[in-house]
ChimeraX commands (.cxc) that place a marker at each C-alpha (Angstrom):
marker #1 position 64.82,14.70,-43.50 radius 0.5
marker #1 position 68.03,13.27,-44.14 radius 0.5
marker #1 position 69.28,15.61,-40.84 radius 0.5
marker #1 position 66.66,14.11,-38.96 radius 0.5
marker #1 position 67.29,10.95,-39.40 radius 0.5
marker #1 position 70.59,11.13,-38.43 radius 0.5
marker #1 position 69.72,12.62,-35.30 radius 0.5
marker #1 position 67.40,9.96,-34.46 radius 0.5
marker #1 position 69.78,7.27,-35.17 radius 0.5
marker #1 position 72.52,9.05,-32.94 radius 0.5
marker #1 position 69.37,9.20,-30.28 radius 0.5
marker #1 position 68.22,5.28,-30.87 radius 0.5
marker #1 position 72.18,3.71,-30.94 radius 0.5
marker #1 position 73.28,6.15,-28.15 radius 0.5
marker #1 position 70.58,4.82,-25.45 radius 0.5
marker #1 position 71.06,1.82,-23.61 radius 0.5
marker #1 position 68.00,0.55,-23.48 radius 0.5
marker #1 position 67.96,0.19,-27.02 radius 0.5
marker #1 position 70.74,-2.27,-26.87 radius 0.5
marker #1 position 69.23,-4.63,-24.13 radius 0.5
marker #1 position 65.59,-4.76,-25.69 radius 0.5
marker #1 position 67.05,-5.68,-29.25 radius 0.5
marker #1 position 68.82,-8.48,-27.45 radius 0.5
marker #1 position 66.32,-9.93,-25.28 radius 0.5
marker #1 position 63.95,-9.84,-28.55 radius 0.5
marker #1 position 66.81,-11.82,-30.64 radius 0.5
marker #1 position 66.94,-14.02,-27.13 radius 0.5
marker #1 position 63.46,-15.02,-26.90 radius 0.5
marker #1 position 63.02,-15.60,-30.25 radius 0.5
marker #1 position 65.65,-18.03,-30.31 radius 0.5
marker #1 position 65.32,-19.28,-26.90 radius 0.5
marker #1 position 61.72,-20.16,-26.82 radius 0.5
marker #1 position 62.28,-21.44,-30.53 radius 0.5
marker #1 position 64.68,-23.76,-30.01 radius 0.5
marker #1 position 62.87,-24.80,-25.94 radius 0.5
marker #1 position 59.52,-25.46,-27.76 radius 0.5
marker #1 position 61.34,-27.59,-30.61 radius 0.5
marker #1 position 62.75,-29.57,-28.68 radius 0.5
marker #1 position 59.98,-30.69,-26.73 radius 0.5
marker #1 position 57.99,-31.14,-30.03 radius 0.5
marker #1 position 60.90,-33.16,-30.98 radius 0.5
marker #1 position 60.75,-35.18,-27.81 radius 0.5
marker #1 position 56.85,-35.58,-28.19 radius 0.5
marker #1 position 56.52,-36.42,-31.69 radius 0.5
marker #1 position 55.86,-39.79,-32.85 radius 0.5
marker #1 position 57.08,-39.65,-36.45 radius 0.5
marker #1 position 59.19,-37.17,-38.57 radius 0.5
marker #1 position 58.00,-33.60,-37.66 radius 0.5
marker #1 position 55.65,-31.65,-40.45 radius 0.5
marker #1 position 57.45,-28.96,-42.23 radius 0.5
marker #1 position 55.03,-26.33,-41.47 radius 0.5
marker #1 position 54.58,-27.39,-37.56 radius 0.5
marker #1 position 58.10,-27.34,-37.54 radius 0.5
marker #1 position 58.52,-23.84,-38.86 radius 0.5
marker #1 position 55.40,-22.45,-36.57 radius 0.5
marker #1 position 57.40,-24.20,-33.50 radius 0.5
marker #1 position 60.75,-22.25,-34.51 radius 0.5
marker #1 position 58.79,-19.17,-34.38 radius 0.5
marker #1 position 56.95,-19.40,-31.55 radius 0.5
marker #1 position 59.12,-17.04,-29.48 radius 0.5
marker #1 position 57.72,-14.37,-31.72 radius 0.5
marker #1 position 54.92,-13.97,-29.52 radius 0.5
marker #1 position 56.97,-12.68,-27.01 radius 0.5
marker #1 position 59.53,-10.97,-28.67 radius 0.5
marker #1 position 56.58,-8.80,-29.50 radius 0.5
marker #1 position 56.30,-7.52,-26.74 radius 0.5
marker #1 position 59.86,-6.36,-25.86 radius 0.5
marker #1 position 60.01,-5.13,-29.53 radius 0.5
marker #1 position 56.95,-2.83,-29.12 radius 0.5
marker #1 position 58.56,-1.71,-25.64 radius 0.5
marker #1 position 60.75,0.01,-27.87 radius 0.5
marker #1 position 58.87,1.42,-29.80 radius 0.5
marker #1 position 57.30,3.25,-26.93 radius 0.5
marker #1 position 60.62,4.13,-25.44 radius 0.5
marker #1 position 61.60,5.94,-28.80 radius 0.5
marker #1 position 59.42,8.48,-27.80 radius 0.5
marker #1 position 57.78,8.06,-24.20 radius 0.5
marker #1 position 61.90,8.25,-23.04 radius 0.5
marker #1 position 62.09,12.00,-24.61 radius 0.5
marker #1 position 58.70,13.13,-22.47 radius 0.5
marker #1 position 59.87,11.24,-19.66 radius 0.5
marker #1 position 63.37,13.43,-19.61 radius 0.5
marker #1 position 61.81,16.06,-20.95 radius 0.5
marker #1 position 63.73,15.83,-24.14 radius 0.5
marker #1 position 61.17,16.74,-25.74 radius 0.5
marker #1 position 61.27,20.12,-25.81 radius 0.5
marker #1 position 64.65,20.12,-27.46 radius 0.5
marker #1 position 64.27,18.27,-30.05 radius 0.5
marker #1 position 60.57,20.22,-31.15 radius 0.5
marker #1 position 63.10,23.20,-31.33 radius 0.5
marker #1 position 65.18,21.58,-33.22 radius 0.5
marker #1 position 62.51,20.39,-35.77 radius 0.5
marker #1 position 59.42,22.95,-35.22 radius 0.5
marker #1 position 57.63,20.28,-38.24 radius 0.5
marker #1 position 56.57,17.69,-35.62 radius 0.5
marker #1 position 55.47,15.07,-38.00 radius 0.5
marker #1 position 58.81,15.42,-39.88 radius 0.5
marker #1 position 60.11,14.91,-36.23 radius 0.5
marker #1 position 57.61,11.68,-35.95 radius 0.5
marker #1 position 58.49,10.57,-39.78 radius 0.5
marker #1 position 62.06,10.57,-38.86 radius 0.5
marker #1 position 61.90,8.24,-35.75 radius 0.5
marker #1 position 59.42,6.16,-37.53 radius 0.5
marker #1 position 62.12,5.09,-40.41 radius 0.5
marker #1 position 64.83,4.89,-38.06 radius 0.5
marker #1 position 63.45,2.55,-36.11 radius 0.5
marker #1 position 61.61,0.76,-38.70 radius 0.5
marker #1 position 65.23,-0.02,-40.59 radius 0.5
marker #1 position 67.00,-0.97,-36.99 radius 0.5
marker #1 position 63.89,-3.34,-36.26 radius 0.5
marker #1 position 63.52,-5.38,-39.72 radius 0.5
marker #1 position 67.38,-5.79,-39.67 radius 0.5
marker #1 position 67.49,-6.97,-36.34 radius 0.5
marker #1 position 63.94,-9.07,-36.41 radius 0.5
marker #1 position 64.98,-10.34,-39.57 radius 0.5
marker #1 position 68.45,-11.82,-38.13 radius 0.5
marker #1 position 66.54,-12.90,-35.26 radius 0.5
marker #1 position 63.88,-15.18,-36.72 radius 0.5
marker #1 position 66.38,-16.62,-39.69 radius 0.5
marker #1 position 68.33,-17.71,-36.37 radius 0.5
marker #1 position 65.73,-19.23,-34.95 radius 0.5
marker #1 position 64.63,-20.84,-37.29 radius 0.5
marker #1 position 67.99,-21.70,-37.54 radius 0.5
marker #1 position 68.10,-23.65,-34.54 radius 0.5
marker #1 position 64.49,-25.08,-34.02 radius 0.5
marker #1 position 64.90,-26.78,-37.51 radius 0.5
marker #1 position 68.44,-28.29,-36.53 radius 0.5
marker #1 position 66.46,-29.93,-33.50 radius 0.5
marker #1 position 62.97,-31.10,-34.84 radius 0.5
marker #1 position 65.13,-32.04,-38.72 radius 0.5
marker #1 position 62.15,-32.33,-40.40 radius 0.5
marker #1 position 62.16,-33.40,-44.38 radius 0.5
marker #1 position 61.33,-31.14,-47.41 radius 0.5
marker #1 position 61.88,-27.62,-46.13 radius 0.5
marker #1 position 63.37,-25.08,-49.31 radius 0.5
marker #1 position 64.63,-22.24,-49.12 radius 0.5
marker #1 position 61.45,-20.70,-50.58 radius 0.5
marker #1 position 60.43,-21.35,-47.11 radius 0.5
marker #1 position 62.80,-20.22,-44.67 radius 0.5
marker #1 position 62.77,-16.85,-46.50 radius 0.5
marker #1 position 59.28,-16.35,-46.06 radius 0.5
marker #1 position 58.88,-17.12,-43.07 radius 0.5
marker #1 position 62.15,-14.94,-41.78 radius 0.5
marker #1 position 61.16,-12.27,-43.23 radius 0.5
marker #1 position 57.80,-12.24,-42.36 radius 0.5
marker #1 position 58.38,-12.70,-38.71 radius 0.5
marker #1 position 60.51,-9.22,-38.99 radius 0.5
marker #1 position 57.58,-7.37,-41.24 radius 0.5
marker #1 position 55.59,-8.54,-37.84 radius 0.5
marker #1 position 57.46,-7.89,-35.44 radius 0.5
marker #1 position 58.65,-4.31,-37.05 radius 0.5
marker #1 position 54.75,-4.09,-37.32 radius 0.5
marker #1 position 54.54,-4.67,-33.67 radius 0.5
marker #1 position 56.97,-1.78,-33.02 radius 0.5
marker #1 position 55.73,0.61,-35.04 radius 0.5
marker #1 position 51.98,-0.20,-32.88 radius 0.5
marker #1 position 54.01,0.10,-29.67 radius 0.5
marker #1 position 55.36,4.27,-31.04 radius 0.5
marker #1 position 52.11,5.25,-32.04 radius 0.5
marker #1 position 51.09,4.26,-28.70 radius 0.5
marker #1 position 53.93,5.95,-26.82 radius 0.5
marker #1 position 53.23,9.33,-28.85 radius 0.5
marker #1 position 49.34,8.84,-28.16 radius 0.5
marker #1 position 49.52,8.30,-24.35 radius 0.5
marker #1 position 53.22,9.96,-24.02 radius 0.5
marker #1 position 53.85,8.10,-20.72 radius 0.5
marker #1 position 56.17,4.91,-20.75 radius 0.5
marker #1 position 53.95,2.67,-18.49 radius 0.5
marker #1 position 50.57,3.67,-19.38 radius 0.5
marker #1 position 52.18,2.78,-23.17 radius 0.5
marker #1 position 53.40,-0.56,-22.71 radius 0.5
marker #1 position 50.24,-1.48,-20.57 radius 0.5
marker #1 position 47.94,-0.62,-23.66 radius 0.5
marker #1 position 50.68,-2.27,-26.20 radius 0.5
marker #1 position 50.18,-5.35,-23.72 radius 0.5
marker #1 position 46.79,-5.23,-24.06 radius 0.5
marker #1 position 46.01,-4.71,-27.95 radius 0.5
marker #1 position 49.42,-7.02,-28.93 radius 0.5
marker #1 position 48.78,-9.88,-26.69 radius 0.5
marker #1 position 45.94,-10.25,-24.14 radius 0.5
marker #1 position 42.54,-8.96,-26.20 radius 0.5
marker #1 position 43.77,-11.12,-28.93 radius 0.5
marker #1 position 42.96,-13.87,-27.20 radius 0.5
marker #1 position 39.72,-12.36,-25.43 radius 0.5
marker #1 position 38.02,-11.90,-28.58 radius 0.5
marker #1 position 38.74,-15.40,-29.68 radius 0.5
marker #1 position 36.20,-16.47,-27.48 radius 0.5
marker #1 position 33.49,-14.15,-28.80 radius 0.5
marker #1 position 30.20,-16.51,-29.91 radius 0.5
marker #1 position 29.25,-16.60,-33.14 radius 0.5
marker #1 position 30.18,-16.00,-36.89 radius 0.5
marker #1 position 30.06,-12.22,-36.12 radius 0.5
marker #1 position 33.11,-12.90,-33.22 radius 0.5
marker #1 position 35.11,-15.21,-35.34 radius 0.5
marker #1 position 35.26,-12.16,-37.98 radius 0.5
marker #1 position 36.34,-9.86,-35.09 radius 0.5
marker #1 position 38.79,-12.14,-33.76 radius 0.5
marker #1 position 40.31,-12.62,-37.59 radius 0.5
marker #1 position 40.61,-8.97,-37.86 radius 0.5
marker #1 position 42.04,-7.96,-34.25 radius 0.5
marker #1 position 45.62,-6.37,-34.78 radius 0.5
marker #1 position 48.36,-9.43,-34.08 radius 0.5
marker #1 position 45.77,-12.32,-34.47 radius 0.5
marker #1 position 45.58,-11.00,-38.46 radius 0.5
marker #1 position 49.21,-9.72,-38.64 radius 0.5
marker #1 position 50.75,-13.00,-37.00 radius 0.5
marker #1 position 49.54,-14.71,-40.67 radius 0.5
marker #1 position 52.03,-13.03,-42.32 radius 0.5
marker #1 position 54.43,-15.70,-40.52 radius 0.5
marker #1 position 52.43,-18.59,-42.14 radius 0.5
marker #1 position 51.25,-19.83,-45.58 radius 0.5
marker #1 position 47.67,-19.33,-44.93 radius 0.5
marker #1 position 46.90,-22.82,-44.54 radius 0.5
marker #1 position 45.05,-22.21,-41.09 radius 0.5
marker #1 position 41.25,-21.76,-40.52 radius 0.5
marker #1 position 41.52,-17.81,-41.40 radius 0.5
marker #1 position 39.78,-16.60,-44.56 radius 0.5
marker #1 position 42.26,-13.88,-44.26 radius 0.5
marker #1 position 45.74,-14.48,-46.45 radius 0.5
marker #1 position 49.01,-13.93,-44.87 radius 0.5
marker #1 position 48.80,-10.28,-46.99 radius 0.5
marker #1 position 45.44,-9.51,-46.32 radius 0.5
marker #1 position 46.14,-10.12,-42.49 radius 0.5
marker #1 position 49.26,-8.21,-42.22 radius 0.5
marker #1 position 47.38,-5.43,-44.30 radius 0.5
marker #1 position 44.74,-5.43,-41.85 radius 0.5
marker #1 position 46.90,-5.26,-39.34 radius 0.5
marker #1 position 48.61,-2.23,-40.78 radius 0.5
marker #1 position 45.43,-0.48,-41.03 radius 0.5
marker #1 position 45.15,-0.36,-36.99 radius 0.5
marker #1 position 48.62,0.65,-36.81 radius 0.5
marker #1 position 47.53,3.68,-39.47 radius 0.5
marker #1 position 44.68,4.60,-37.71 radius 0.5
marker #1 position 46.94,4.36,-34.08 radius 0.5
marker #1 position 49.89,6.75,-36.05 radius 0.5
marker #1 position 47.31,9.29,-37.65 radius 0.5
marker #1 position 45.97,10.25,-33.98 radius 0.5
marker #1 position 49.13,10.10,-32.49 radius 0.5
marker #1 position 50.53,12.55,-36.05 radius 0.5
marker #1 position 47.03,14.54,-35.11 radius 0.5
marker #1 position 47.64,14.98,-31.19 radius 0.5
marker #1 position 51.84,15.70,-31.52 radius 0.5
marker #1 position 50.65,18.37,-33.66 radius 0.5
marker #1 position 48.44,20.17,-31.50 radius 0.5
marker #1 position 49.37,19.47,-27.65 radius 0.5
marker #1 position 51.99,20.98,-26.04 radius 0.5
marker #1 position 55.16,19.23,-25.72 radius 0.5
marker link #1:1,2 radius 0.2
marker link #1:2,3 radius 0.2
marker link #1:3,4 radius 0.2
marker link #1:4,5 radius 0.2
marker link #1:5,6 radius 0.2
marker link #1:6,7 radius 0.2
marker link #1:7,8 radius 0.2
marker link #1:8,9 radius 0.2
marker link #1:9,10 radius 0.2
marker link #1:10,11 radius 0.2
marker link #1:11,12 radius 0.2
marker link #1:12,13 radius 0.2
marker link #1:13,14 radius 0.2
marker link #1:14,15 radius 0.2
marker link #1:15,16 radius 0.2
marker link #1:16,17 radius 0.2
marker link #1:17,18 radius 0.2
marker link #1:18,19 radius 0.2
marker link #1:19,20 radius 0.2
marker link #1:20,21 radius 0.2
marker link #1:21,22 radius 0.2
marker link #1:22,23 radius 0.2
marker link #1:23,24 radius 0.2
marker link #1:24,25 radius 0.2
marker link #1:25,26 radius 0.2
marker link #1:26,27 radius 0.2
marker link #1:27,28 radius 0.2
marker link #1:28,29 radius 0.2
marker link #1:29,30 radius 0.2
marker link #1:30,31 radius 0.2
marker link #1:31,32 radius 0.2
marker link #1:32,33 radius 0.2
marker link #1:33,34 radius 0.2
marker link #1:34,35 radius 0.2
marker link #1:35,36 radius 0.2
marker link #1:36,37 radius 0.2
marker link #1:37,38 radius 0.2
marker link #1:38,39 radius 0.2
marker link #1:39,40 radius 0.2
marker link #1:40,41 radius 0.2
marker link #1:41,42 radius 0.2
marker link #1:42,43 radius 0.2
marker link #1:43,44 radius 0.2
marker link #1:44,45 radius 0.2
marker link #1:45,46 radius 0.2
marker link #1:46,47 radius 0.2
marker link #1:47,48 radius 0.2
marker link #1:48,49 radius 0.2
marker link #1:49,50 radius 0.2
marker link #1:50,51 radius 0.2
marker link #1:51,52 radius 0.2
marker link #1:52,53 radius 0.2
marker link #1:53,54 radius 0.2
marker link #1:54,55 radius 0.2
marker link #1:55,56 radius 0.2
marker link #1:56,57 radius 0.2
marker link #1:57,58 radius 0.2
marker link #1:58,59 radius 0.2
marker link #1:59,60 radius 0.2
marker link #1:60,61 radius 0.2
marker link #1:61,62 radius 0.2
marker link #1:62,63 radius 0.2
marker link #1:63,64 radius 0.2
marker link #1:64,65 radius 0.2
marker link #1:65,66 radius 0.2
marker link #1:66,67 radius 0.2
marker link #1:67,68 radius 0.2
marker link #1:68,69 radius 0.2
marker link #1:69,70 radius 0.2
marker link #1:70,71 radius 0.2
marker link #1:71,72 radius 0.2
marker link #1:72,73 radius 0.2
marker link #1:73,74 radius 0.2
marker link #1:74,75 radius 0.2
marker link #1:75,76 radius 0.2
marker link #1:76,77 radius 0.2
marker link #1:77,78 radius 0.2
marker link #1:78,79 radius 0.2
marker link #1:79,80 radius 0.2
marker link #1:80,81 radius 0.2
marker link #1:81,82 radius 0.2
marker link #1:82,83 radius 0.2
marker link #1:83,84 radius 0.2
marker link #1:84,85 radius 0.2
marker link #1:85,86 radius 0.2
marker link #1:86,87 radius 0.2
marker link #1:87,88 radius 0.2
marker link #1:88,89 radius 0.2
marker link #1:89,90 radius 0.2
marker link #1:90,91 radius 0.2
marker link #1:91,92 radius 0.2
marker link #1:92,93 radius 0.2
marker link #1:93,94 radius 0.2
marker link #1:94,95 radius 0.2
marker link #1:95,96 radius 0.2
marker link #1:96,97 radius 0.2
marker link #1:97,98 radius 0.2
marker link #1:98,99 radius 0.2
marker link #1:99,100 radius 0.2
marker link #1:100,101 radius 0.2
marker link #1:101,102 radius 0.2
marker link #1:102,103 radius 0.2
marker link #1:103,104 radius 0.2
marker link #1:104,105 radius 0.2
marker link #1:105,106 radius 0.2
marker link #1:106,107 radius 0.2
marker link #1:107,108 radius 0.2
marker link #1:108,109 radius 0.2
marker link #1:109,110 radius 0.2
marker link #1:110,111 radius 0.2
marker link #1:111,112 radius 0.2
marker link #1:112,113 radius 0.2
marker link #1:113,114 radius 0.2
marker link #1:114,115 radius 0.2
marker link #1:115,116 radius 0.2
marker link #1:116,117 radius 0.2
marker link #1:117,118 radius 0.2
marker link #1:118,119 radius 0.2
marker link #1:119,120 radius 0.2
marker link #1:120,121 radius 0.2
marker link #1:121,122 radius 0.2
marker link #1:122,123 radius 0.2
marker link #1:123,124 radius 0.2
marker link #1:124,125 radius 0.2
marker link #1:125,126 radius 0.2
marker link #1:126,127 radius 0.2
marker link #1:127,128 radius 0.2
marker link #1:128,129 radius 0.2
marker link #1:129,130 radius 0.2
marker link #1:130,131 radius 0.2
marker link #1:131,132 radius 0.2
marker link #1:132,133 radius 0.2
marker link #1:133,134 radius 0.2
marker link #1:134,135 radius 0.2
marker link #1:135,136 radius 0.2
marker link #1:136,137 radius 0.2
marker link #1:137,138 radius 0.2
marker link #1:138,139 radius 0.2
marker link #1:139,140 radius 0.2
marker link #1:140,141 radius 0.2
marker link #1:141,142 radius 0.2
marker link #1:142,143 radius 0.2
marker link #1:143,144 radius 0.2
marker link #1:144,145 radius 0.2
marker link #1:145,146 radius 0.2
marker link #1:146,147 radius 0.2
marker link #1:147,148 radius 0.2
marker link #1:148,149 radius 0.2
marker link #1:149,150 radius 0.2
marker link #1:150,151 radius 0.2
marker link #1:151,152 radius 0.2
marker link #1:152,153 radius 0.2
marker link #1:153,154 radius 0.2
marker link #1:154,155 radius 0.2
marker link #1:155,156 radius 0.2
marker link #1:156,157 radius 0.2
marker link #1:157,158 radius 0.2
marker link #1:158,159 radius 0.2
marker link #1:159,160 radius 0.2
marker link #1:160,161 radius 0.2
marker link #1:161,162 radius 0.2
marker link #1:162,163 radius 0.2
marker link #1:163,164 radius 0.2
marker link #1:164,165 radius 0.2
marker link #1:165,166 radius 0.2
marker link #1:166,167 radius 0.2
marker link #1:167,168 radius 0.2
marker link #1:168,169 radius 0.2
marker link #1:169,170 radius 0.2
marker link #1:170,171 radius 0.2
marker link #1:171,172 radius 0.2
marker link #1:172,173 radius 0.2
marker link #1:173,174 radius 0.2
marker link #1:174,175 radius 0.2
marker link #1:175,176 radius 0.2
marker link #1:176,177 radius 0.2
marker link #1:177,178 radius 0.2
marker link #1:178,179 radius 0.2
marker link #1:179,180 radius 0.2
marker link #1:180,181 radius 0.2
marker link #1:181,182 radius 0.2
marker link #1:182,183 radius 0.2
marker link #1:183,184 radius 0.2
marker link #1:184,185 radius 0.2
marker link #1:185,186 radius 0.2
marker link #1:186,187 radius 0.2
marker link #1:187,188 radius 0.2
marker link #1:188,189 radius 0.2
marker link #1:189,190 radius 0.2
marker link #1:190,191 radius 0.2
marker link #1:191,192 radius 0.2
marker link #1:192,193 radius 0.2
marker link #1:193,194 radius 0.2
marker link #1:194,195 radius 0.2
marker link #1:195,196 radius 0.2
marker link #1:196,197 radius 0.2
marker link #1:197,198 radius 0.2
marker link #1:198,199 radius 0.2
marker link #1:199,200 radius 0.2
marker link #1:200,201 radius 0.2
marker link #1:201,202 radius 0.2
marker link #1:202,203 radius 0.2
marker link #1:203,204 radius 0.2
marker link #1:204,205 radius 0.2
marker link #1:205,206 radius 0.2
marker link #1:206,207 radius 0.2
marker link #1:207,208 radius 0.2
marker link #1:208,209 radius 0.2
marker link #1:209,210 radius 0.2
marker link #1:210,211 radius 0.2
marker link #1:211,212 radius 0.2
marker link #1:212,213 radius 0.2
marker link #1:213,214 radius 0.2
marker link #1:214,215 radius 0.2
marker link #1:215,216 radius 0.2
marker link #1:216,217 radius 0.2
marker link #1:217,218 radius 0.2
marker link #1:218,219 radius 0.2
marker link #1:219,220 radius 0.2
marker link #1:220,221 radius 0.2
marker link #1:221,222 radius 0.2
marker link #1:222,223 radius 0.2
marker link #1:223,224 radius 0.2
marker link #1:224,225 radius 0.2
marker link #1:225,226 radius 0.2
marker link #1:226,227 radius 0.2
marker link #1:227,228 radius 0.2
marker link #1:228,229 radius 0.2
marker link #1:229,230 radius 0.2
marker link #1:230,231 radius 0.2
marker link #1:231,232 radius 0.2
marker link #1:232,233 radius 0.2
marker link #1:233,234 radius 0.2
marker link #1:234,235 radius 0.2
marker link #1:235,236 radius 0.2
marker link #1:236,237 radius 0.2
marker link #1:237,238 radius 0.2
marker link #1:238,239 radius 0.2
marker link #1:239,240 radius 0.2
marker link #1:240,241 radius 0.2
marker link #1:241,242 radius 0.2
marker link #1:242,243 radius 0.2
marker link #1:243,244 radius 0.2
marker link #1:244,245 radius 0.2
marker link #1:245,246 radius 0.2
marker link #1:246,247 radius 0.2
view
């Protein structure tokens, strides 16, 4: 494993694309962070609450998603695409050893880089809105749980890429499940849709970026564990289907 692993590192740092979608995810984060403080800022008649001000820093997350799950995808979708495939199933005949190894890679690269990302931004959106009473206790959680979710997000987007194997067809069903039936099933009647909407992918795994305190009866853990449990079920078919299609 450890020779895998390097080789998938060499592949991930050696591709340009990498580069450009771990910057535009640091950008939005901290660009829509520190846009959306300011106008909260601007708007707010008193000192700004702690925990509106932390949400508002890490509002970019939300989109950052989506450029973070776009490479996930490309870890693998780019290999099909070029046909790179082939090689590297040579290389490593054990496929989900092959899998394993681009799933830690990028999982380490992404929760480093996410991480950095949303302590920055929270960096800046609390240097604008200044409100009173935030510890330390709090900036940690909250930067590191906005990179568990957005690593989270990634690791969705390359079960996805192995599943469907082509880049767009990928990032349209990433789109889909990360951002827009999210918000569908919010509007589903009933106590029976509220408990689907709690326990649809990002609208549990966002919690993990909160304390709880919203109307969820999920807790930041149990949401982000939910949301791990689509992301298992996503990785097992795409570990079952690498296995037995052709490259």
């Amino acid at each position: 494993m450890i020779d895998i692993i390097r080789s998938e590192w060499t592949k991930l740092r050696s591709v340009r694309s990498t580069l450009w979608t771990l910057a535009a995810t640091a950008a939005m984060m901290i660009g829509f962070g520190a846009l959306l403080s300011f106008a909260v800022k601007e708007n707010a008649e008193g000192p700004v609450d702690v925990q509106n001000a932390l949400m508002t820093s890490l509002t970019g997350a939300m989109f950052a998603s989506l450029s973070i799950a776009a490479l996930g995808v490309l870890v693998i979708s780019g290999e099909y695409r070029t046909g790179g495939i082939r090689t590297s199933l040579l290389a490593v005949p054990r496929r989900l050893h092959l899998l394993a190894g681009k799933a830690v890679v990028f999982t380490v690269t992404s929760l480093v880089v996410c991480t950095l990302a949303a302590a920055g931004a929270l960096a800046a959106g609390l240097a604008i809105t200044q409100p009173t009473g935030v510890t330390t206790g709090d900036l940690v959680r909250s930067a590191v749980g906005a990179g568990l979710y957005l690593t989270a997000c990634g690791l969705f987007g390359l079960a996805l890429g192995t599943l469907v194997r082509h880049t767009a067809g990928a990032l349209v069903t990433a789109i889909a499940l990360i951002l827009v039936l999210p918000t569908v099933v919010t509007q589903l009647p009933g106590k029976w849709g509220r408990t689907v909407a709690e326990y649809f992918t990002t609208n549990a795994g966002q919690l993990i970026m909160t304390d709880g305190g919203g109307p969820s009866s999920l807790s930041p853990w149990g949401g982000f564990a939910v949301y791990l449990a689509w992301i298992a079920v996503a990785a097992v078919a795409a570990g079952v289907l690498l296995h037995r299609r052709d490259a």
